[in-house]
Every structure is written in C-alpha cells, then in structure tokens.
KOLGU-4560 file (N, C-alpha, C; in nm, 3 decimals, padded with zeros to 5 digits):
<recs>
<n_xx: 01.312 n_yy: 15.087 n_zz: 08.273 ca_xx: 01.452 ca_yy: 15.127 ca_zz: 08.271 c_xx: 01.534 c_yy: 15.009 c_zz: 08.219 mol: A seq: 1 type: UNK>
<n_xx: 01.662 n_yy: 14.991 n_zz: 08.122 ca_xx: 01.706 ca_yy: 14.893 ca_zz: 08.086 c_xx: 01.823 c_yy: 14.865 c_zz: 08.179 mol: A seq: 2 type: UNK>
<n_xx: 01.784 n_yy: 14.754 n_zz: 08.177 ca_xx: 01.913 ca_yy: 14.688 ca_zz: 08.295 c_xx: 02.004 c_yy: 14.681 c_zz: 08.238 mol: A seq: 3 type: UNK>
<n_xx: 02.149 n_yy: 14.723 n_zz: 08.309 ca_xx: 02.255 ca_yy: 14.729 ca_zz: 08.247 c_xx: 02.356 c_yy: 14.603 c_zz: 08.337 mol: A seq: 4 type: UNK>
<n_xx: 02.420 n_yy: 14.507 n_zz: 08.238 ca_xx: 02.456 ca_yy: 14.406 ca_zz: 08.245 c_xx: 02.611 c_yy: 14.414 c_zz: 08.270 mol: A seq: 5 type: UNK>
<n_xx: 02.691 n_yy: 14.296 n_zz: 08.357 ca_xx: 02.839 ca_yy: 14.332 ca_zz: 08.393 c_xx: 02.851 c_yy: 14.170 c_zz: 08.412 mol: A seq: 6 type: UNK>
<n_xx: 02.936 n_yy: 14.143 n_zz: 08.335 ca_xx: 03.011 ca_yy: 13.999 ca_zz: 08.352 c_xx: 03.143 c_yy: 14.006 c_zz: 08.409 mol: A seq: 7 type: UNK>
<n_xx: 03.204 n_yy: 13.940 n_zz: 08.490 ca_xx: 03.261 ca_yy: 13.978 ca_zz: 08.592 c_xx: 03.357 c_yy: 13.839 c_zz: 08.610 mol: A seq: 8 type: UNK>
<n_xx: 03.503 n_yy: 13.823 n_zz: 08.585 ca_xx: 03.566 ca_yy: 13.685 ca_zz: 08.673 c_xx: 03.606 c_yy: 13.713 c_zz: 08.820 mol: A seq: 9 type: UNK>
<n_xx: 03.571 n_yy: 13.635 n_zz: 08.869 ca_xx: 03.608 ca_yy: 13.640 ca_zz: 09.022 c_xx: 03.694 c_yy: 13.542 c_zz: 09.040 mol: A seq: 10 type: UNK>
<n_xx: 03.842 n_yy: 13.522 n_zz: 09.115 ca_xx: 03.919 ca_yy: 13.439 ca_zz: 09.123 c_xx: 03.901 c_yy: 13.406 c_zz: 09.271 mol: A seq: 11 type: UNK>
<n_xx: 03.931 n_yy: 13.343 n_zz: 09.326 ca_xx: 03.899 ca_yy: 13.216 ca_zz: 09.500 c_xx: 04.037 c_yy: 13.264 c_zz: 09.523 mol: A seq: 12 type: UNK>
<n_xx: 04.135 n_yy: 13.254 n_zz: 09.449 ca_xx: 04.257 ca_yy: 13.311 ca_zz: 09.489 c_xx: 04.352 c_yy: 13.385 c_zz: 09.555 mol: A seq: 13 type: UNK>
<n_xx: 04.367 n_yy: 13.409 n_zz: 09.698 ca_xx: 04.405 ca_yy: 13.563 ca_zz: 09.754 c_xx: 04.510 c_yy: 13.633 c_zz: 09.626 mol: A seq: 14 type: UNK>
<n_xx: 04.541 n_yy: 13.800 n_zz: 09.643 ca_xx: 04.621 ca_yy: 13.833 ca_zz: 09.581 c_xx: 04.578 c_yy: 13.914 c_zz: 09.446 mol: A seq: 15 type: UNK>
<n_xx: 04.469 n_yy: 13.908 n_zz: 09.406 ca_xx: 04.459 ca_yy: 13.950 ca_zz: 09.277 c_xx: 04.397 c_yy: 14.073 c_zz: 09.308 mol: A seq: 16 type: UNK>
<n_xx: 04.340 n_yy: 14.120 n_zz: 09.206 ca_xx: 04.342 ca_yy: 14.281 ca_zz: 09.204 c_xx: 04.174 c_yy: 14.300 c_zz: 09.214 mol: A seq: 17 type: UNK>
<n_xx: 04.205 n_yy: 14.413 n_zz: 09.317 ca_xx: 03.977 ca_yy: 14.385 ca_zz: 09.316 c_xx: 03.935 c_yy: 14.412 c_zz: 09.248 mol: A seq: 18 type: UNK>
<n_xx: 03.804 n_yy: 14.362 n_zz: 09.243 ca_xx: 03.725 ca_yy: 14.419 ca_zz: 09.110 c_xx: 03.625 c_yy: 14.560 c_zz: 09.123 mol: A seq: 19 type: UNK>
<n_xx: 03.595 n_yy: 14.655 n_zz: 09.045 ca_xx: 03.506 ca_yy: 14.745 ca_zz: 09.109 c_xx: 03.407 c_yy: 14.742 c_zz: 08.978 mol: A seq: 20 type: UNK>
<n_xx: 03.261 n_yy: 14.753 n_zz: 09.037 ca_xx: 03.134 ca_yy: 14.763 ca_zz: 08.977 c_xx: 03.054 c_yy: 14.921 c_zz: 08.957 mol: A seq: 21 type: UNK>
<n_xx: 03.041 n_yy: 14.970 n_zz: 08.900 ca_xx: 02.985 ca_yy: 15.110 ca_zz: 08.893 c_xx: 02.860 c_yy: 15.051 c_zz: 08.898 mol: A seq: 22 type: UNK>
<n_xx: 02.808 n_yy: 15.137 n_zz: 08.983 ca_xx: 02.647 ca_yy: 15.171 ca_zz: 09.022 c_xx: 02.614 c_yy: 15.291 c_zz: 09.013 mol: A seq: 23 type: UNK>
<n_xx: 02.488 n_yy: 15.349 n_zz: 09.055 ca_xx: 02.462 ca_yy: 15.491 ca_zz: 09.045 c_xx: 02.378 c_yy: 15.462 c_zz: 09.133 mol: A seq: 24 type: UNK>
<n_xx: 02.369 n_yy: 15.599 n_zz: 09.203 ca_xx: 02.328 ca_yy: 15.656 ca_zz: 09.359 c_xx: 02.143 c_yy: 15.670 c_zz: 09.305 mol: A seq: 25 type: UNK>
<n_xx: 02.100 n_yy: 15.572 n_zz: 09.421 ca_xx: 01.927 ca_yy: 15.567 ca_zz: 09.370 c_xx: 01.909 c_yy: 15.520 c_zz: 09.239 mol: A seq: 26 type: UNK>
<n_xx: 01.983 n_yy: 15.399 n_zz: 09.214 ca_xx: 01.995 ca_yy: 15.291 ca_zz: 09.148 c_xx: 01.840 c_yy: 15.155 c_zz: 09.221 mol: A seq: 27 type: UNK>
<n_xx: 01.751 n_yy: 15.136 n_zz: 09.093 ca_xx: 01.691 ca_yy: 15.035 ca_zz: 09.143 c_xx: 01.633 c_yy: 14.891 c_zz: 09.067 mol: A seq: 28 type: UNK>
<n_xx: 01.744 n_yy: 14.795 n_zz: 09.132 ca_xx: 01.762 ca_yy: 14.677 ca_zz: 09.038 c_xx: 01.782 c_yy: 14.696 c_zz: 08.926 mol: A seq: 29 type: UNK>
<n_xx: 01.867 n_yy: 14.783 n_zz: 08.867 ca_xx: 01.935 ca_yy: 14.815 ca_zz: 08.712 c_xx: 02.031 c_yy: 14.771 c_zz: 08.669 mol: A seq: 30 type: UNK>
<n_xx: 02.094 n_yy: 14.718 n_zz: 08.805 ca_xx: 02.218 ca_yy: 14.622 ca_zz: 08.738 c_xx: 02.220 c_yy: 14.518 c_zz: 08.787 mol: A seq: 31 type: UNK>
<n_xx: 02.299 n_yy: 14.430 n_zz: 08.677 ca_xx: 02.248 ca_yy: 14.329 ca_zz: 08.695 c_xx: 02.442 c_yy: 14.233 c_zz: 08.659 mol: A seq: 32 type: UNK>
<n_xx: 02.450 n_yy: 14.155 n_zz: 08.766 ca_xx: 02.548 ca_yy: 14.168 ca_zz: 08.802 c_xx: 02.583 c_yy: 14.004 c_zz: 08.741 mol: A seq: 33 type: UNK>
<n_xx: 02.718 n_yy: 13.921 n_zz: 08.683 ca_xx: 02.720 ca_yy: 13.771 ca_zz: 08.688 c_xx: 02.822 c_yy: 13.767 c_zz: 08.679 mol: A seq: 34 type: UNK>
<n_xx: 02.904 n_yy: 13.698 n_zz: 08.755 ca_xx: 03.032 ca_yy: 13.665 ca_zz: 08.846 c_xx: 03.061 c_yy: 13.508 c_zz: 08.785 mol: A seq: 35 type: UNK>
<n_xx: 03.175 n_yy: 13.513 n_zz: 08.693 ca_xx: 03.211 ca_yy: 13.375 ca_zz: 08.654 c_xx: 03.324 c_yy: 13.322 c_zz: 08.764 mol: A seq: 36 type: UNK>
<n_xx: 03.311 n_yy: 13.211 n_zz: 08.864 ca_xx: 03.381 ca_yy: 13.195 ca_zz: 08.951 c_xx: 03.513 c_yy: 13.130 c_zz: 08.909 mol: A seq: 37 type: UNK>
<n_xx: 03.641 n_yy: 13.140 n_zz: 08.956 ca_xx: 03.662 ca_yy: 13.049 ca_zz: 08.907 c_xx: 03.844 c_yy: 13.020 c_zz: 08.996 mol: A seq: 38 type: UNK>
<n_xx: 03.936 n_yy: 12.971 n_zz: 09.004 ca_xx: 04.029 ca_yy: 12.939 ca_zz: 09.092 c_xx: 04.152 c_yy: 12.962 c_zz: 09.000 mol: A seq: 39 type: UNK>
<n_xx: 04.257 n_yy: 13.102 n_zz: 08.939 ca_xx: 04.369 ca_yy: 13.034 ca_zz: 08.888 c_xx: 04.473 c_yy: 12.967 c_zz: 08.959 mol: A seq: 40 type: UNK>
<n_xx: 04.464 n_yy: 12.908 n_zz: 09.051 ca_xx: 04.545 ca_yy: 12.768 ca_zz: 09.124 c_xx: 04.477 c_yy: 12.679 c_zz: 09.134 mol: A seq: 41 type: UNK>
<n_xx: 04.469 n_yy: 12.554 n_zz: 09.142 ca_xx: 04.415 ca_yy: 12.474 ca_zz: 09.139 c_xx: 04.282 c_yy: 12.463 c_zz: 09.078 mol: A seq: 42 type: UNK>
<n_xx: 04.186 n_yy: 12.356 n_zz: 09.149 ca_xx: 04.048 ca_yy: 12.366 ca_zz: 09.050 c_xx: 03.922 c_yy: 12.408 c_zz: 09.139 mol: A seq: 43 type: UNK>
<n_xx: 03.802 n_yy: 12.487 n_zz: 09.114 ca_xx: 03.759 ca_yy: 12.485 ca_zz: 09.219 c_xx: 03.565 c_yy: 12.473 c_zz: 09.193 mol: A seq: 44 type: UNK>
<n_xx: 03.557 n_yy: 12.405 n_zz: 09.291 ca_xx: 03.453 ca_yy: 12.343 ca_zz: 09.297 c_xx: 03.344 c_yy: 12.362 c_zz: 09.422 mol: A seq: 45 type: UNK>
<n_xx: 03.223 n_yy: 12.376 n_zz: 09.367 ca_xx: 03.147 ca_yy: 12.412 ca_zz: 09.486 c_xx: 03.079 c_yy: 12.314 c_zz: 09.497 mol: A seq: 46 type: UNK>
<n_xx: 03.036 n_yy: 12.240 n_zz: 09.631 ca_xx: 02.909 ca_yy: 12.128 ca_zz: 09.663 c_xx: 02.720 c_yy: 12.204 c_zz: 09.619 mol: A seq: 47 type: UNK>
<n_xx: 02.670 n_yy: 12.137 n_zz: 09.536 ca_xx: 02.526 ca_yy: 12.096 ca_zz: 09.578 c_xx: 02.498 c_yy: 12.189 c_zz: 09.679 mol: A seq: 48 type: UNK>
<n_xx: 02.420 n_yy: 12.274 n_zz: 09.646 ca_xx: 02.352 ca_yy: 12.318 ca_zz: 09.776 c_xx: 02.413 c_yy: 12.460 c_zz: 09.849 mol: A seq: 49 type: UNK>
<n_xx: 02.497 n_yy: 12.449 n_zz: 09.824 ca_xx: 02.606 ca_yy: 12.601 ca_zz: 09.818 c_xx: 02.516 c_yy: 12.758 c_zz: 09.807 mol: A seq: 50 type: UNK>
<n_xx: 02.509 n_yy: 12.806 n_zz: 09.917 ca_xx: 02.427 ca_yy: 12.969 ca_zz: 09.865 c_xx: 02.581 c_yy: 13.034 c_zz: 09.871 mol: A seq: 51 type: UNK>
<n_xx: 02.515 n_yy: 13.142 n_zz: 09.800 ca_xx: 02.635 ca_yy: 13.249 ca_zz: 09.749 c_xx: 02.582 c_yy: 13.354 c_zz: 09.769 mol: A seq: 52 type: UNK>
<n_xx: 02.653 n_yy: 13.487 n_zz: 09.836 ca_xx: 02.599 ca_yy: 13.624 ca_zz: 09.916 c_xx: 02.731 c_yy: 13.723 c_zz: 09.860 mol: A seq: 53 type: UNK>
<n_xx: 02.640 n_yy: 13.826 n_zz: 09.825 ca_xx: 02.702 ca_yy: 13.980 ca_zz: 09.808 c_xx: 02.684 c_yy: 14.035 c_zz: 09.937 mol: A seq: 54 type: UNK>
<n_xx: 02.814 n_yy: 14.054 n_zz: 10.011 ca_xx: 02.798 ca_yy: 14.145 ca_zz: 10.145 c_xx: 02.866 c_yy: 14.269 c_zz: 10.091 mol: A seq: 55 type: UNK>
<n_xx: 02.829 n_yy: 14.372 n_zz: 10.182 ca_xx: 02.831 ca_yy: 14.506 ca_zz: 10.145 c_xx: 02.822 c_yy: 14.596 c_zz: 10.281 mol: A seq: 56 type: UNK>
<n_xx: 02.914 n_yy: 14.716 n_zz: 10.319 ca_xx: 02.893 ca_yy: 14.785 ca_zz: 10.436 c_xx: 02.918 c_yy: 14.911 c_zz: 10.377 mol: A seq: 57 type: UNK>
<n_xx: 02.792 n_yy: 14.989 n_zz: 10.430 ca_xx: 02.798 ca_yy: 15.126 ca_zz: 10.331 c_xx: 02.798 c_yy: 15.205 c_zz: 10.417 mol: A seq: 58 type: UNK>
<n_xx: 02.898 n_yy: 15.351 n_zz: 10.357 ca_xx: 02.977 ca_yy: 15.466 ca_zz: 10.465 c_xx: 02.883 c_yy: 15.470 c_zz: 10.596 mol: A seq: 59 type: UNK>
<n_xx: 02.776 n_yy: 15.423 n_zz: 10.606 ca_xx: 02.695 ca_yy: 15.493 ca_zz: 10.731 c_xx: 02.737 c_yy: 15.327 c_zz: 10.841 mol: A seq: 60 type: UNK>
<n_xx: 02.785 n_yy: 15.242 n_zz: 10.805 ca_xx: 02.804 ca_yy: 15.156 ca_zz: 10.873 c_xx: 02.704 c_yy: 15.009 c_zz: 10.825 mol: A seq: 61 type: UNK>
<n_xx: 02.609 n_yy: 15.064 n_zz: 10.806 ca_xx: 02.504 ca_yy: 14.970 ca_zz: 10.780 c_xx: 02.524 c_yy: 14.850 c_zz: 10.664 mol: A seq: 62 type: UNK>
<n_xx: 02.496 n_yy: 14.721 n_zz: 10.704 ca_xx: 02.582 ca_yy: 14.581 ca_zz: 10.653 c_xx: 02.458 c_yy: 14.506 c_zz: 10.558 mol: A seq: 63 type: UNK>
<n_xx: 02.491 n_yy: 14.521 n_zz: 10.440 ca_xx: 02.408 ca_yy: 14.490 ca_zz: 10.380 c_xx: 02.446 c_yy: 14.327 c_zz: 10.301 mol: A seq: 64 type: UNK>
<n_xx: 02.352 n_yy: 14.206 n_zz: 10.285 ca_xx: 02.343 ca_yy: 14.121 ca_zz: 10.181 c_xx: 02.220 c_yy: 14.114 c_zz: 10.141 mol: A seq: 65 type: UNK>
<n_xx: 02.278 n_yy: 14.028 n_zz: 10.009 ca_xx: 02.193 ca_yy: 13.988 ca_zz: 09.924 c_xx: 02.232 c_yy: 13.827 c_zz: 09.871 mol: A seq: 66 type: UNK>
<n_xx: 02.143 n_yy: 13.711 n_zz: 09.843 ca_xx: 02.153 ca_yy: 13.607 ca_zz: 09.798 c_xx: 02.178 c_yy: 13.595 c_zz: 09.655 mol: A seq: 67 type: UNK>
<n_xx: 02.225 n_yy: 13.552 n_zz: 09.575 ca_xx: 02.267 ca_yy: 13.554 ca_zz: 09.416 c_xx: 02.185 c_yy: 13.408 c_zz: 09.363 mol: A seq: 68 type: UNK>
<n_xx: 02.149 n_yy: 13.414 n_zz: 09.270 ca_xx: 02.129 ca_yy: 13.276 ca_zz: 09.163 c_xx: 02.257 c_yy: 13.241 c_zz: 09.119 mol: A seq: 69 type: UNK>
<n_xx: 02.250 n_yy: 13.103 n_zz: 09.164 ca_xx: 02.379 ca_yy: 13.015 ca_zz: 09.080 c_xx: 02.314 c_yy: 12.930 c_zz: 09.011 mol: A seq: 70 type: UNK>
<n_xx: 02.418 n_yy: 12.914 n_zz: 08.899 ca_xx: 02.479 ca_yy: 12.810 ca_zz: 08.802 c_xx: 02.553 c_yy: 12.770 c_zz: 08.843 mol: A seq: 71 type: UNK>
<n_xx: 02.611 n_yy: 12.645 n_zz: 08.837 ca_xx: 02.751 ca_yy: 12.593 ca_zz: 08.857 c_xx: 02.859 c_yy: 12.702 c_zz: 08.887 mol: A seq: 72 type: UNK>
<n_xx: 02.910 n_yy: 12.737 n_zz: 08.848 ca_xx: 03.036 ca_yy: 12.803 ca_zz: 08.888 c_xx: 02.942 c_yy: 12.984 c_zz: 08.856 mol: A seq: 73 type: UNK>
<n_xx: 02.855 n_yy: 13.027 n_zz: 08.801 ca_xx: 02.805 ca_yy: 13.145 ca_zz: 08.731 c_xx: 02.704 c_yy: 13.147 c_zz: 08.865 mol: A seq: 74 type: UNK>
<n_xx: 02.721 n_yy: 13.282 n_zz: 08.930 ca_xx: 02.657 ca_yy: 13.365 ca_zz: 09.001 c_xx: 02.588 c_yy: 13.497 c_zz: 09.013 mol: A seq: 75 type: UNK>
<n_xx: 02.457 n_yy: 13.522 n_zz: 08.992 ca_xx: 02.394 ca_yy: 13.657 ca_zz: 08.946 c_xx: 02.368 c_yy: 13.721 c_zz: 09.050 mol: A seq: 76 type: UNK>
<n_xx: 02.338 n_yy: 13.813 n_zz: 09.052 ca_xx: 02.322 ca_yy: 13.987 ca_zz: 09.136 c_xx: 02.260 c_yy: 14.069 c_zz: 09.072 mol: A seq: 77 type: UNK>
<n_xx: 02.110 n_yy: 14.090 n_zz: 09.154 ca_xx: 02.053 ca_yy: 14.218 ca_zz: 09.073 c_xx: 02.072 c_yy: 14.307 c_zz: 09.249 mol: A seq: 78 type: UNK>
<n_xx: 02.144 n_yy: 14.420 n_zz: 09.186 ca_xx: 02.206 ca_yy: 14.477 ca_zz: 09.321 c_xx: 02.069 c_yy: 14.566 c_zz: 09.342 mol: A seq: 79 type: UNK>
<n_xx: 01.994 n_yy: 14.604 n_zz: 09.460 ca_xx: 01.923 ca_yy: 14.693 ca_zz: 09.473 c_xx: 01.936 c_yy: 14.770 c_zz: 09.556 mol: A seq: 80 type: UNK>
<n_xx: 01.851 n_yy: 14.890 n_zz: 09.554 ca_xx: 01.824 ca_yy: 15.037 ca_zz: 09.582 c_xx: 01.936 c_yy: 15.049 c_zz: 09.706 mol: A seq: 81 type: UNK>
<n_xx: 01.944 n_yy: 14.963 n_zz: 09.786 ca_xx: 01.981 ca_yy: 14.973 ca_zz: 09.947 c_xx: 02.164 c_yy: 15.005 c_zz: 09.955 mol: A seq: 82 type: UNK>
<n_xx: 02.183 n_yy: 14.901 n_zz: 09.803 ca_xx: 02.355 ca_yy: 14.974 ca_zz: 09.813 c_xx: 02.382 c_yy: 15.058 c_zz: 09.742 mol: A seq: 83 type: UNK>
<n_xx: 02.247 n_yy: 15.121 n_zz: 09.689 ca_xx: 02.279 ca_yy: 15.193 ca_zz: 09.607 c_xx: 02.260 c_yy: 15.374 c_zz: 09.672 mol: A seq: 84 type: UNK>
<n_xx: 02.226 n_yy: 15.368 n_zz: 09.788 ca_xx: 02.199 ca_yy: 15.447 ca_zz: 09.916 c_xx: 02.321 c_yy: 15.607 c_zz: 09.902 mol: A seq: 85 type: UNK>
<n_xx: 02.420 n_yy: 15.555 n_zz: 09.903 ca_xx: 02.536 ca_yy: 15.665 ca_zz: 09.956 c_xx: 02.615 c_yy: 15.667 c_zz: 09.807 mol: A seq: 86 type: UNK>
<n_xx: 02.685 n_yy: 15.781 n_zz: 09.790 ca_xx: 02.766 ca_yy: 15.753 ca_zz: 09.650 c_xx: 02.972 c_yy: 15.754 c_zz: 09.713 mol: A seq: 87 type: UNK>
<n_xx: 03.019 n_yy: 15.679 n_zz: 09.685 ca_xx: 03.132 ca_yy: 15.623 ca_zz: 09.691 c_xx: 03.196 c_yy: 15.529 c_zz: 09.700 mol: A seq: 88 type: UNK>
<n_xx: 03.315 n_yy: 15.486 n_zz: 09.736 ca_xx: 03.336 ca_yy: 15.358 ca_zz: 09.689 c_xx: 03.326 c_yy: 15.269 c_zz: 09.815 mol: A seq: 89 type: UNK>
<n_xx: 03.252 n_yy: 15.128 n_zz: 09.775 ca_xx: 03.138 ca_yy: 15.066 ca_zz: 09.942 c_xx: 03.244 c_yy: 14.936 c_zz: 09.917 mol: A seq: 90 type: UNK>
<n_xx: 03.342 n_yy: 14.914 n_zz: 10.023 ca_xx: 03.354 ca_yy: 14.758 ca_zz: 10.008 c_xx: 03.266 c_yy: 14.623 c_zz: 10.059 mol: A seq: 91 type: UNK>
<n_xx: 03.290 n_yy: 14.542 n_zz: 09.934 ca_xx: 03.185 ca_yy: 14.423 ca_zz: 09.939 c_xx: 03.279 c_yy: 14.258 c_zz: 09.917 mol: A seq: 92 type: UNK>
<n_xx: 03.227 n_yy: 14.157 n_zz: 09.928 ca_xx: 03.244 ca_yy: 14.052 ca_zz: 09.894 c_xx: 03.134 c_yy: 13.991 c_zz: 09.879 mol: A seq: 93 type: UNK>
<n_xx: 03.194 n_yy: 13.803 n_zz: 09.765 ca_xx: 03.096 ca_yy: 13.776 ca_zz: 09.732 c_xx: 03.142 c_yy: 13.649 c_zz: 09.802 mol: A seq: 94 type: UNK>
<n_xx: 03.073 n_yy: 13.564 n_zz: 09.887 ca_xx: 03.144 ca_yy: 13.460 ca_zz: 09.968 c_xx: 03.026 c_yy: 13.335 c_zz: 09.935 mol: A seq: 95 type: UNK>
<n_xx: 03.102 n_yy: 13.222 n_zz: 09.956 ca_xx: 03.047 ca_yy: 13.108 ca_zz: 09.903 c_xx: 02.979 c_yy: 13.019 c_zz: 10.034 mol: A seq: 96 type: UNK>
<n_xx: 02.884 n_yy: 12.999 n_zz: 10.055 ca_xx: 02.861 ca_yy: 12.909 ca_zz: 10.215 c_xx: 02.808 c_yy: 12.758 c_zz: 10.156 mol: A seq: 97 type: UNK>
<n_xx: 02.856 n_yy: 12.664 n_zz: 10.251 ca_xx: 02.841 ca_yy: 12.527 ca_zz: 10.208 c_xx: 02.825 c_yy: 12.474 c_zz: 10.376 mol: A seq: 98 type: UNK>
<n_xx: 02.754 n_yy: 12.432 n_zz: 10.448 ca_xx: 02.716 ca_yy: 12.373 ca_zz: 10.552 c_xx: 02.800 c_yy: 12.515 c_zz: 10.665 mol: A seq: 99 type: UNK>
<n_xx: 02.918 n_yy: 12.414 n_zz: 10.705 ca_xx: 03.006 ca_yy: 12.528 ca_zz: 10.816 c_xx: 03.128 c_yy: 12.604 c_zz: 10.759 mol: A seq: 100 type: UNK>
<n_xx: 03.120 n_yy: 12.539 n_zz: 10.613 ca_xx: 03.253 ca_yy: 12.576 ca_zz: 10.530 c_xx: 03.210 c_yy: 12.725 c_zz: 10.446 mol: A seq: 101 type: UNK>
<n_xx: 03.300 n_yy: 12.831 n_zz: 10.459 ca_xx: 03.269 ca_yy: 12.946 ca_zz: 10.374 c_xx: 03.381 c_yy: 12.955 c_zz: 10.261 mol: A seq: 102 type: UNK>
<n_xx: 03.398 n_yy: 13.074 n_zz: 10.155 ca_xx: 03.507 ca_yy: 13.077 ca_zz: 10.091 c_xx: 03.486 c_yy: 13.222 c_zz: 10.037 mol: A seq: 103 type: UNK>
<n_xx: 03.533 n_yy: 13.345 n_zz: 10.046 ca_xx: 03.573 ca_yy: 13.450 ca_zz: 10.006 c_xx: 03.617 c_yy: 13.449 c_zz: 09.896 mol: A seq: 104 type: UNK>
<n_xx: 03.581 n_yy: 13.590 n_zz: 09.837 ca_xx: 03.646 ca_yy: 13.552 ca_zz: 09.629 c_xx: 03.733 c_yy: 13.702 c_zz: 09.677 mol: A seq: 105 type: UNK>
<n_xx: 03.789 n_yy: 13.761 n_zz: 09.590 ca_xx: 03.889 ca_yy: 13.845 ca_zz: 09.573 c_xx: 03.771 c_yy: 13.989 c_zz: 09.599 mol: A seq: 106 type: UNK>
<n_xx: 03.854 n_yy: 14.055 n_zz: 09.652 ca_xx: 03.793 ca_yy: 14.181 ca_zz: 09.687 c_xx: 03.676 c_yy: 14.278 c_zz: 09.580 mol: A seq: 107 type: UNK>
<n_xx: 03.631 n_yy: 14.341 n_zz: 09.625 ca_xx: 03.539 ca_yy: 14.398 ca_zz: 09.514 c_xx: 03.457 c_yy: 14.499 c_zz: 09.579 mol: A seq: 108 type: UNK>
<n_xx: 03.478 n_yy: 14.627 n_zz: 09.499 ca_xx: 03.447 ca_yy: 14.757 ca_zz: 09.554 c_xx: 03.305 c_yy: 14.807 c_zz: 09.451 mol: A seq: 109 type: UNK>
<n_xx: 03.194 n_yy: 14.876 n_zz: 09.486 ca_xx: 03.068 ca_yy: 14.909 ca_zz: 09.459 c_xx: 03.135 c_yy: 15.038 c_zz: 09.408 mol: A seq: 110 type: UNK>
<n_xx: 03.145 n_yy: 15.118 n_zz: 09.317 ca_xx: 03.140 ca_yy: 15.267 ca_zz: 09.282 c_xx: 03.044 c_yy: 15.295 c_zz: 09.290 mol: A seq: 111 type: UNK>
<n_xx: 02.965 n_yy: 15.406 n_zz: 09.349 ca_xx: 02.878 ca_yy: 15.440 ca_zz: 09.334 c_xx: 02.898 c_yy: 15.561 c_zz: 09.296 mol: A seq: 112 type: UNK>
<n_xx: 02.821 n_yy: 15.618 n_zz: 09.184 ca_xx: 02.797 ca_yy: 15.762 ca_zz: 09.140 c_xx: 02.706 c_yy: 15.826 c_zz: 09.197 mol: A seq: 113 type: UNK>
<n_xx: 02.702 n_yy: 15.997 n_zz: 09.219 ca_xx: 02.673 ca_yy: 16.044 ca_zz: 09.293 c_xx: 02.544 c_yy: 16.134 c_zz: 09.208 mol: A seq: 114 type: UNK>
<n_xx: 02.444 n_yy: 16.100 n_zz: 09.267 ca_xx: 02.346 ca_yy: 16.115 ca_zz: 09.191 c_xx: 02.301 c_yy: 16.269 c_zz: 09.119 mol: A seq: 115 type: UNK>
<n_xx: 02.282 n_yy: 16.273 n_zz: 08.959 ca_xx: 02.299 ca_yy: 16.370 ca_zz: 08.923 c_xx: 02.187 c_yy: 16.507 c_zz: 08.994 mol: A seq: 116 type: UNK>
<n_xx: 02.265 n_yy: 16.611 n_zz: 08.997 ca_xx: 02.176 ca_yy: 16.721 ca_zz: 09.058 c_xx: 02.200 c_yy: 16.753 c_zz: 09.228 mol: A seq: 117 type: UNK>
<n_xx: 02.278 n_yy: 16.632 n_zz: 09.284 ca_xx: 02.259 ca_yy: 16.664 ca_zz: 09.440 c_xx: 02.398 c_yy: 16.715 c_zz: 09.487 mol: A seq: 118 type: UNK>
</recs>
C-alpha cells in the first residue's frame, strides 16, 4: 500500500488554529506523518534527549500514544491501525518531554474517514 505523506507546521504557541490530519478508518501505518516544530514568538529549542509523543483519545474513551522520530526540530509519525479504530474527528496532541519539563504544540484533530461500505 503506498504511504501517503503530510508535512505539517506545528507552532509551541497557544492560540493558533488546529491542525487536522485525515486518516481513514482501518488505516494501517499508511500515513505517515512530519511535524516541522517550530515557535512564532520567540525561538524554540528542544534539549538532547527530548522524546516527542502523539497522544490521542478515541470516541470510546480509550487513550492512545505513540513515540515519533526526531530530527532537531522535525518529528515523524507513522500513525497506526489503533487510531485509526473509530471514524470521526479524535482529539490529539503532540507534546515534547525533556526530564520533568513537558511542552504542548497547538491542537490537532485526527479525521478519520469512515470506512468505505460500513
């Protein structure tokens, strides 16, 4: 199946407008997700060592993450099957962890399409 690719700015910023990702319902690892981070106020910078997580809570309640590959400021997501579960719109974030310090990026909603035939 060809993975379908989504480049994505994410601002650290409160205030900005969320972002939403289309998926499709019984979706598995097809998309493939990369989040250019980045701060329009000031400058922003992550420490060495920094994991970065897609959280996700889908209509049934159930709280899903996933760990991302970073680059410097560039963060990937191959989203799988699990949020891809229910079809509608799933809110998620992508949050930054550094020892006890976290950092939230701007909101960001999963579309999910509703799988053809059901």
């Amino acid at each position: 199946m060809p993975m379908y690719r989504k480049y994505v700015k994410l601002d650290a910023v409160p205030g900005g407008n969320p972002v939403k990702i289309y998926i499709s319902q019984g979706d598995k690892r097809s998309r493939h997700i990369e989040f250019s981070l980045f701060a329009r106020e000031g400058t922003l910078e992550l420490p060495s060592g920094t994991t970065i997580k897609l959280k996700a809570r889908r209509p049934d309640g159930q709280e899903l993450e996933i760990t991302g590959s970073r680059n410097n400021l560039a963060v990937t997501f191959d989203i799988p099957e699990s949020f891809a579960t229910y079809a509608g719109e799933i809110p998620a974030a992508v949050t930054a962890y550094s020892g006890n310090e976290r950092l939230t990026f701007e909101p960001i909603w999963l579309v999910c399409d509703k799988k053809e035939g059901e």
